[in-house]
mmCIF file of the C-alpha atoms, coordinates in Angstrom:
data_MODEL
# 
_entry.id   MODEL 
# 
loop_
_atom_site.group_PDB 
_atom_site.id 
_atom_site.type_symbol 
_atom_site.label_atom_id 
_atom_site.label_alt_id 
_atom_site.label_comp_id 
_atom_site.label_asym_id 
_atom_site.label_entity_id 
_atom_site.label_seq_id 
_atom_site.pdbx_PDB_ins_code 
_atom_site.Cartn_x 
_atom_site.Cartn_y 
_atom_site.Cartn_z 
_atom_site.occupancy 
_atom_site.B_iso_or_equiv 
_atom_site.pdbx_formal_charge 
_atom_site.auth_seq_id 
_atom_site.auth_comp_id 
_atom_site.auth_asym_id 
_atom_site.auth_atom_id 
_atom_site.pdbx_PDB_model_num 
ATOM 1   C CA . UNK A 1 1   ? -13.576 -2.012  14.650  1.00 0.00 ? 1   UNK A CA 1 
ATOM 2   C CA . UNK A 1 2   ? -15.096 -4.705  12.689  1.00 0.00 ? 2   UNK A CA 1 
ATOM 3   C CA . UNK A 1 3   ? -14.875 -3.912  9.187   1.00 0.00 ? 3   UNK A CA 1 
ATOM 4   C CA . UNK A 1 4   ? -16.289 -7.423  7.489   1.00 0.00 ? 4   UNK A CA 1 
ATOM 5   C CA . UNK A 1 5   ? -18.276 -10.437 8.880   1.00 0.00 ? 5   UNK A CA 1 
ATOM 6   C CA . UNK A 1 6   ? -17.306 -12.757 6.404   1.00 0.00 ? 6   UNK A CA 1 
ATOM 7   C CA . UNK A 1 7   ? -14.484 -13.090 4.271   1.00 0.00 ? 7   UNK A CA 1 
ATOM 8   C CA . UNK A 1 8   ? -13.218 -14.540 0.797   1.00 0.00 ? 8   UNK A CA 1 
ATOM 9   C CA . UNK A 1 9   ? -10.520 -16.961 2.031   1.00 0.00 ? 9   UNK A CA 1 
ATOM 10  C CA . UNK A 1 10  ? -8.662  -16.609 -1.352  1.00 0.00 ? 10  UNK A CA 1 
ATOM 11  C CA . UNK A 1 11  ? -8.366  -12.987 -1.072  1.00 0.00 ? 11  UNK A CA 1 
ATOM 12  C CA . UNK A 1 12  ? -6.746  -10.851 1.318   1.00 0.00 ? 12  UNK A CA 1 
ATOM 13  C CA . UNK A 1 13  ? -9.120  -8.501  3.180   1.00 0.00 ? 13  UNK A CA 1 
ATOM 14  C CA . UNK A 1 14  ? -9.437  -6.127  6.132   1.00 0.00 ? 14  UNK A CA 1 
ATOM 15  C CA . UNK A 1 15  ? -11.288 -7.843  8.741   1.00 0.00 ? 15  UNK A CA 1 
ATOM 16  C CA . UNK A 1 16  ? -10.983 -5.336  11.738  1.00 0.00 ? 16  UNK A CA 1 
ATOM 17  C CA . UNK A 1 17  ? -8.553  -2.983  12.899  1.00 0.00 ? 17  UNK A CA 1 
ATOM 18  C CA . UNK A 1 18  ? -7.826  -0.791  16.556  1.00 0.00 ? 18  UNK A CA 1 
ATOM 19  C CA . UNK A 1 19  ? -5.408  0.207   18.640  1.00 0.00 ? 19  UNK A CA 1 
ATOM 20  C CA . UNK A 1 20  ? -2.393  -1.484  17.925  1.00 0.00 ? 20  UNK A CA 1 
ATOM 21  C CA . UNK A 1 21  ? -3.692  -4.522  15.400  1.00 0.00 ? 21  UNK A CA 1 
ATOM 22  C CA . UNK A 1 22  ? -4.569  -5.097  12.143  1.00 0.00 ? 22  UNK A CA 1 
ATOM 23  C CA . UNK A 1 23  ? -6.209  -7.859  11.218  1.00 0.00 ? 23  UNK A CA 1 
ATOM 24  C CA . UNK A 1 24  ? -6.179  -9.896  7.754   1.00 0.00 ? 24  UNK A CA 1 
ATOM 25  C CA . UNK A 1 25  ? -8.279  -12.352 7.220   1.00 0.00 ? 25  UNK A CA 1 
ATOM 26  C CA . UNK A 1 26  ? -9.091  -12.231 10.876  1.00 0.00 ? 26  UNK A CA 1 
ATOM 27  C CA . UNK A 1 27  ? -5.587  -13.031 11.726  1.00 0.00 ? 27  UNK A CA 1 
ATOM 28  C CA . UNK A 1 28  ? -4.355  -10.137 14.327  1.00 0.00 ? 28  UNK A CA 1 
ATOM 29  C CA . UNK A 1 29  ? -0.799  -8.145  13.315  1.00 0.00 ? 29  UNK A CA 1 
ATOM 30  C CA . UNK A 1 30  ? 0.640   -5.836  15.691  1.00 0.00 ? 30  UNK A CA 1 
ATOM 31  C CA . UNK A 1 31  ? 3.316   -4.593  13.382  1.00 0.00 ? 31  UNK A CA 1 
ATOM 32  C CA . UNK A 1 32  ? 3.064   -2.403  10.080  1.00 0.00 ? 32  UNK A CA 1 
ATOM 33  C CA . UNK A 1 33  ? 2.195   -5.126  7.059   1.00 0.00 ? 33  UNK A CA 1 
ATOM 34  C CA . UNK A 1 34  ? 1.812   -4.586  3.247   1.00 0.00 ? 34  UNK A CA 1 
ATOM 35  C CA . UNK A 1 35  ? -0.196  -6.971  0.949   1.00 0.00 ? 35  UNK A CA 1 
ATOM 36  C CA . UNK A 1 36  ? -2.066  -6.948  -1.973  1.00 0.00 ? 36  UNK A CA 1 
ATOM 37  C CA . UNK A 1 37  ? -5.432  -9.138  -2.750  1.00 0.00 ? 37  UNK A CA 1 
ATOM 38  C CA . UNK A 1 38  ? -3.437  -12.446 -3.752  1.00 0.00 ? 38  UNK A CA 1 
ATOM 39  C CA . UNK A 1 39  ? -0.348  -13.872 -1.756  1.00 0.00 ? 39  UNK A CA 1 
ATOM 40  C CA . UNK A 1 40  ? 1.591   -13.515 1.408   1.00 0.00 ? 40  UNK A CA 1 
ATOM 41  C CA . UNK A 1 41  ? 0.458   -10.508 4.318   1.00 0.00 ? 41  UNK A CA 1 
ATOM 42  C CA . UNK A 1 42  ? 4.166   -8.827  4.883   1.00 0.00 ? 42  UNK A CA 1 
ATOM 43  C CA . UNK A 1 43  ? 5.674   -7.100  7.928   1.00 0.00 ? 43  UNK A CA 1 
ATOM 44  C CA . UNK A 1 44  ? 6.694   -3.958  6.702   1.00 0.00 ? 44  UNK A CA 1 
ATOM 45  C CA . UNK A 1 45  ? 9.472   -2.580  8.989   1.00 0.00 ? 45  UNK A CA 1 
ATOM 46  C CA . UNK A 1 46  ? 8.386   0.590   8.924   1.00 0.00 ? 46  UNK A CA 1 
ATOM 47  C CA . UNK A 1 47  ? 7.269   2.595   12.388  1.00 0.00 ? 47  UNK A CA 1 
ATOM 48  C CA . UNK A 1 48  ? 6.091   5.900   11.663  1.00 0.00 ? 48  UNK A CA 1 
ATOM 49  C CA . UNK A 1 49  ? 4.742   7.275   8.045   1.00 0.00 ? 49  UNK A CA 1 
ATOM 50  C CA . UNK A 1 50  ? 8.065   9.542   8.285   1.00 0.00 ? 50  UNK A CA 1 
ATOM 51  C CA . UNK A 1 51  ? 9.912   6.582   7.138   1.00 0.00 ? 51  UNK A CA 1 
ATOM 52  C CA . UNK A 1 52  ? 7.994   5.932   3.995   1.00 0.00 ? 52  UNK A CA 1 
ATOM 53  C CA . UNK A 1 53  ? 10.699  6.349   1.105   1.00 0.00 ? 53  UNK A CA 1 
ATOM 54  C CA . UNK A 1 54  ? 10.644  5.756   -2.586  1.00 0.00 ? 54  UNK A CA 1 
ATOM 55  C CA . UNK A 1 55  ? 12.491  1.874   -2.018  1.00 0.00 ? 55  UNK A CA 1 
ATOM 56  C CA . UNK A 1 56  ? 9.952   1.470   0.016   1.00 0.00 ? 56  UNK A CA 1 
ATOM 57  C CA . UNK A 1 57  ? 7.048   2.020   -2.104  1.00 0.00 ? 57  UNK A CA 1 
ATOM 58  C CA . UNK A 1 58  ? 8.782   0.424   -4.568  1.00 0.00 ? 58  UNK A CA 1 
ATOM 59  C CA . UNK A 1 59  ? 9.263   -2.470  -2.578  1.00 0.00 ? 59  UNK A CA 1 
ATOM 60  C CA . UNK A 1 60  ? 5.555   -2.379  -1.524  1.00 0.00 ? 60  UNK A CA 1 
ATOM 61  C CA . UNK A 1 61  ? 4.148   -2.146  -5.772  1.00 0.00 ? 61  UNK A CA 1 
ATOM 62  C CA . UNK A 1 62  ? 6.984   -5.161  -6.224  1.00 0.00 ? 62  UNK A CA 1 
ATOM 63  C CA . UNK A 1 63  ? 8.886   -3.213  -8.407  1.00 0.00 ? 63  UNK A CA 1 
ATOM 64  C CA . UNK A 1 64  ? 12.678  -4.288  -8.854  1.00 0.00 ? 64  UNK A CA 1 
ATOM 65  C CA . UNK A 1 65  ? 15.035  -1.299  -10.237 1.00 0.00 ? 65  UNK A CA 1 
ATOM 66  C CA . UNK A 1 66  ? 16.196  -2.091  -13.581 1.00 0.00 ? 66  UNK A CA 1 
ATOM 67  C CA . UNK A 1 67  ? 18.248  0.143   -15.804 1.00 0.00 ? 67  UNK A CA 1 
ATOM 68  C CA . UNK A 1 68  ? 16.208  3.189   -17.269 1.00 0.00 ? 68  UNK A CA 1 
ATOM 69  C CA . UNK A 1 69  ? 16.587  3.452   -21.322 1.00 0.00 ? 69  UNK A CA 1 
ATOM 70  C CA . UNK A 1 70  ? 19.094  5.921   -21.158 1.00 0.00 ? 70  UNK A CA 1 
ATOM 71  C CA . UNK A 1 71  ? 17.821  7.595   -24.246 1.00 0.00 ? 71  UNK A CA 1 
ATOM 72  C CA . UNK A 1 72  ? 13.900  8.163   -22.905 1.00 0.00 ? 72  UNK A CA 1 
ATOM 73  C CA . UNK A 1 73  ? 14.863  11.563  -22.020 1.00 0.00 ? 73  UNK A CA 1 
ATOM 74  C CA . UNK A 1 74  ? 15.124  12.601  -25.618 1.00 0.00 ? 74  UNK A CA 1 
ATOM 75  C CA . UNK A 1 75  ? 11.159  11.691  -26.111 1.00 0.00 ? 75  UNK A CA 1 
ATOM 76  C CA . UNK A 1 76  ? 10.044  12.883  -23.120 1.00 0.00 ? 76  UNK A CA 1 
ATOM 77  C CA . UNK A 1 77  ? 9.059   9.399   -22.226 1.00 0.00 ? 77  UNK A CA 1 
ATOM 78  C CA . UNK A 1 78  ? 8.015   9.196   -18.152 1.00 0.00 ? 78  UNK A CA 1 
ATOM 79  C CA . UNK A 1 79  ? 9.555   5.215   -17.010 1.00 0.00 ? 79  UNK A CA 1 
ATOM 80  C CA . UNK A 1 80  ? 6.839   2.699   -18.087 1.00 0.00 ? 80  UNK A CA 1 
ATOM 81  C CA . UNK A 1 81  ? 5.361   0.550   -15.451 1.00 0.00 ? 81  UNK A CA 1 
ATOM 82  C CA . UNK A 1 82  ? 5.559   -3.330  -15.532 1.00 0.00 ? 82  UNK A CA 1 
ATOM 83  C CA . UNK A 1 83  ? 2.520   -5.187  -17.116 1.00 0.00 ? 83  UNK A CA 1 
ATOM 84  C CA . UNK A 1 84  ? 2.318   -6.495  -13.006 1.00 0.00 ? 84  UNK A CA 1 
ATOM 85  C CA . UNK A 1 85  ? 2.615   -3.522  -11.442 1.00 0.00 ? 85  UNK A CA 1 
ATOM 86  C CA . UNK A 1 86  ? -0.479  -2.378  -8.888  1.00 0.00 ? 86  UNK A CA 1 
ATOM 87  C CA . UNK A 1 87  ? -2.705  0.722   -10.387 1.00 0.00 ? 87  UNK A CA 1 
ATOM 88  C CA . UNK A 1 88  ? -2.759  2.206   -7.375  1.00 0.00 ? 88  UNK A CA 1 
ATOM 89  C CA . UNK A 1 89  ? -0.719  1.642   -3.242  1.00 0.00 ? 89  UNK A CA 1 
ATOM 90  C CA . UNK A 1 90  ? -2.705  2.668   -0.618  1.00 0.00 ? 90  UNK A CA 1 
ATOM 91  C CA . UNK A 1 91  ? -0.929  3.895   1.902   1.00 0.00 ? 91  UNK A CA 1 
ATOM 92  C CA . UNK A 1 92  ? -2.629  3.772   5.746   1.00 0.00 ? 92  UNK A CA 1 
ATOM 93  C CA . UNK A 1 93  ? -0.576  6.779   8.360   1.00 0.00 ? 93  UNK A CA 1 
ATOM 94  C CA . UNK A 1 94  ? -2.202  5.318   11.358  1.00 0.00 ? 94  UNK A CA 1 
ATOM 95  C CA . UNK A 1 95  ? -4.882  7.768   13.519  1.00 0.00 ? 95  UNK A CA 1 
ATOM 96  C CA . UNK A 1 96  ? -3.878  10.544  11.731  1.00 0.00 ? 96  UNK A CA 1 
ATOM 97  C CA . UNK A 1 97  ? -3.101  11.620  7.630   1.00 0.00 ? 97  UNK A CA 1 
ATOM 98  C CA . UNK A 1 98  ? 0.512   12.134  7.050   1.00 0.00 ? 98  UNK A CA 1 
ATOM 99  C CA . UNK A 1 99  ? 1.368   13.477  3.513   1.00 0.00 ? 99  UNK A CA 1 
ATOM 100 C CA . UNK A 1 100 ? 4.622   11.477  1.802   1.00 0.00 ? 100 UNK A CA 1 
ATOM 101 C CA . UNK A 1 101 ? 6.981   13.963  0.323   1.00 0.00 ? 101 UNK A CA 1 
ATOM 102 C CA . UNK A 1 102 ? 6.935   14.449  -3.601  1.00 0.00 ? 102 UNK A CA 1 
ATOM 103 C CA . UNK A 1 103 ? 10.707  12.652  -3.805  1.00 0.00 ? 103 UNK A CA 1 
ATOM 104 C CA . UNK A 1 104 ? 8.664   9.281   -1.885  1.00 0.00 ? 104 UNK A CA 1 
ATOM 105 C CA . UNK A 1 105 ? 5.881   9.314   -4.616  1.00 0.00 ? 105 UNK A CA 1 
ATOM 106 C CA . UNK A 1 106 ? 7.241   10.911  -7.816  1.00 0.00 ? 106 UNK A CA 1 
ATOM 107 C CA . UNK A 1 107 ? 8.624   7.546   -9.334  1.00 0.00 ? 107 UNK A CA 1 
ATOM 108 C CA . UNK A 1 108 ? 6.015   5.778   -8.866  1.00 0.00 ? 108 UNK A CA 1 
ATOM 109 C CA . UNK A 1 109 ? 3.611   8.456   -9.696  1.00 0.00 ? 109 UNK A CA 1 
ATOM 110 C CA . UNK A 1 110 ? 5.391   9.218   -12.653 1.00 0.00 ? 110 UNK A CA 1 
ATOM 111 C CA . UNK A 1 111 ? 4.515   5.170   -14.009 1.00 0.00 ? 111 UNK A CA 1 
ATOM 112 C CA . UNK A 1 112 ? 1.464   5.886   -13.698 1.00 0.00 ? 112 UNK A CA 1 
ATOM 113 C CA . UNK A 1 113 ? 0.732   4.331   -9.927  1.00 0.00 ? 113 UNK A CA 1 
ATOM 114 C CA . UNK A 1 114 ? -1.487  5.838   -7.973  1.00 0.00 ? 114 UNK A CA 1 
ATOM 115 C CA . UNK A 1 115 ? -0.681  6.718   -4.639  1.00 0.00 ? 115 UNK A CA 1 
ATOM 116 C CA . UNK A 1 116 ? -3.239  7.412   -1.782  1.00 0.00 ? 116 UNK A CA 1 
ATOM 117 C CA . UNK A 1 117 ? -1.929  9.001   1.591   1.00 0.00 ? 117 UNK A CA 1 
ATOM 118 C CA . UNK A 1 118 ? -4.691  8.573   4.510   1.00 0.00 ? 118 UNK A CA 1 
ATOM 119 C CA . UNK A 1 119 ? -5.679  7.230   8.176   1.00 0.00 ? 119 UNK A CA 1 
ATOM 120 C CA . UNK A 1 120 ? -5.090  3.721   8.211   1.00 0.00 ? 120 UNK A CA 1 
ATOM 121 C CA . UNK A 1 121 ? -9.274  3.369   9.237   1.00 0.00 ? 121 UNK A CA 1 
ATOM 122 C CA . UNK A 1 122 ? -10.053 5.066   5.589   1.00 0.00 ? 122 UNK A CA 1 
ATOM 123 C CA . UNK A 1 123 ? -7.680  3.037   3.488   1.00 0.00 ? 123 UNK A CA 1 
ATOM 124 C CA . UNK A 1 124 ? -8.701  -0.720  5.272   1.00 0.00 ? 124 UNK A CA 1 
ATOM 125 C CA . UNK A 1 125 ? -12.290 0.285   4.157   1.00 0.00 ? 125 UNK A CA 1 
ATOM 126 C CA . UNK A 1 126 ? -10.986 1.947   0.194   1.00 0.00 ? 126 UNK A CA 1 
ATOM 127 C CA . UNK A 1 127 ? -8.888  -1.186  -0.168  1.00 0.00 ? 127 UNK A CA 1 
ATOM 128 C CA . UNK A 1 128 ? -11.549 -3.928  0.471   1.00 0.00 ? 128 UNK A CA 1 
ATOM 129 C CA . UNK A 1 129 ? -13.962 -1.970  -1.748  1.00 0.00 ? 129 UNK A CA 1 
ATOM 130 C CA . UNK A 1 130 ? -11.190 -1.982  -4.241  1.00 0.00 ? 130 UNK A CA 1 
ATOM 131 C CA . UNK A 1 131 ? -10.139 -5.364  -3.532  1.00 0.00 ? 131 UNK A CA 1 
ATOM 132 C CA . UNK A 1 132 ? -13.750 -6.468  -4.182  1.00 0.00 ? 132 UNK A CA 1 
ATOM 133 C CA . UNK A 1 133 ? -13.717 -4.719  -7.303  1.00 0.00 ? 133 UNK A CA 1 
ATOM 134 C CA . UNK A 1 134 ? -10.854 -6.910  -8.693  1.00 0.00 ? 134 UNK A CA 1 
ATOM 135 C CA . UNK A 1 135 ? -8.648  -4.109  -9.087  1.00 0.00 ? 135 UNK A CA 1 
ATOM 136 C CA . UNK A 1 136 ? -4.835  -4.476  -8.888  1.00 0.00 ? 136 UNK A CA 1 
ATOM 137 C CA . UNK A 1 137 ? -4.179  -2.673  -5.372  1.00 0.00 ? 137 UNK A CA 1 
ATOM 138 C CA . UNK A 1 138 ? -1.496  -3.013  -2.555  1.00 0.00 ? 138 UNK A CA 1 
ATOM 139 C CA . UNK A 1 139 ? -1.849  -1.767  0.665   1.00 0.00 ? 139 UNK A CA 1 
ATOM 140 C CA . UNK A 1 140 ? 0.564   -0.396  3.148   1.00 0.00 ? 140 UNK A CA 1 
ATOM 141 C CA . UNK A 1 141 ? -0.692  -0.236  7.049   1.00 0.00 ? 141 UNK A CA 1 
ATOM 142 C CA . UNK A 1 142 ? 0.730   1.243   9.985   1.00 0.00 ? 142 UNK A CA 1 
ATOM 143 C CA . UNK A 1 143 ? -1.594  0.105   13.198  1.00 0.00 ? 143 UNK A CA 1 
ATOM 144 C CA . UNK A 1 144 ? -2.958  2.925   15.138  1.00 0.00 ? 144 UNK A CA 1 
ATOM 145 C CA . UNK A 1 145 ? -1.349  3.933   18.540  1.00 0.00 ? 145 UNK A CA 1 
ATOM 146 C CA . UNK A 1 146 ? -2.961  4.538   21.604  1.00 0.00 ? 146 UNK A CA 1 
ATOM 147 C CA . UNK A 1 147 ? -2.737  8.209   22.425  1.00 0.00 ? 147 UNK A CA 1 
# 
């Protein structure tokens, strides 16, 4: 499906998607990628949504681990996120929704990251509209399979 006719060549965005591609900036990828509006598209070796772990949203928001204030506890203090960090991953399943479990999104979440679970259709077309916005977003696809 064609999502976008023309493009901003400085930004990355969703051109079309189907069976088995997606396709940034109308360059086809047959593999699972992660990218936010600025920079490099990367493969993401990821196969199924099953496989979708806390390192590797953390890898996806660009997030490095770095030792907790051991003391924060005390406070109540949640882990603050980086200045950098994305306000929200986006996280495309494929054909079909597939809910992370809470020990995948609880760090993050708990930063105050967003993270959205849904078909990979629905969150090509919510991350160009929040691309477009100028909003700090990453996005994680899985292509669709042929059933």
């Amino acid at each position: 499906m064609l999502l976008q006719r023309e493009s901003n060549p400085a930004l990355n965005t969703v051109t079309a998607y189907g069976n088995n591609y997606i396709q940034i900036n109308e360059e086809s990828y047959s593999h699972a990628v992660y990218f936010a509006p600025e920079g490099d598209v990367h493969e993401w070796h990821i196969d199924q949504a099953a496989h979708i772990t806390a390192e590797e949203l953390k890898k996806l928001a660009g997030l490095t681990d770095h030792a907790p204030d051991p003391m924060a506890f005390l406070d109540g203090r949640a882990p603050e996120k980086p200045e950098d960090a994305p306000e929200i991953i986006l996280i495309g399943t494929g054909l079909h929704q597939y809910f992370l479990p809470e020990t995948a999104t609880h760090p993050l979440l708990s930063m105050g990251i967003g993270i959205e679970v849904m078909t990979t259709q629905a969150a090509a077309r919510t991350y160009n509209i929040l691309m477009a916005e100028g909003r700090r977003v990453v996005a994680g696809l899985l292509p669709h399979e042929e059933s």
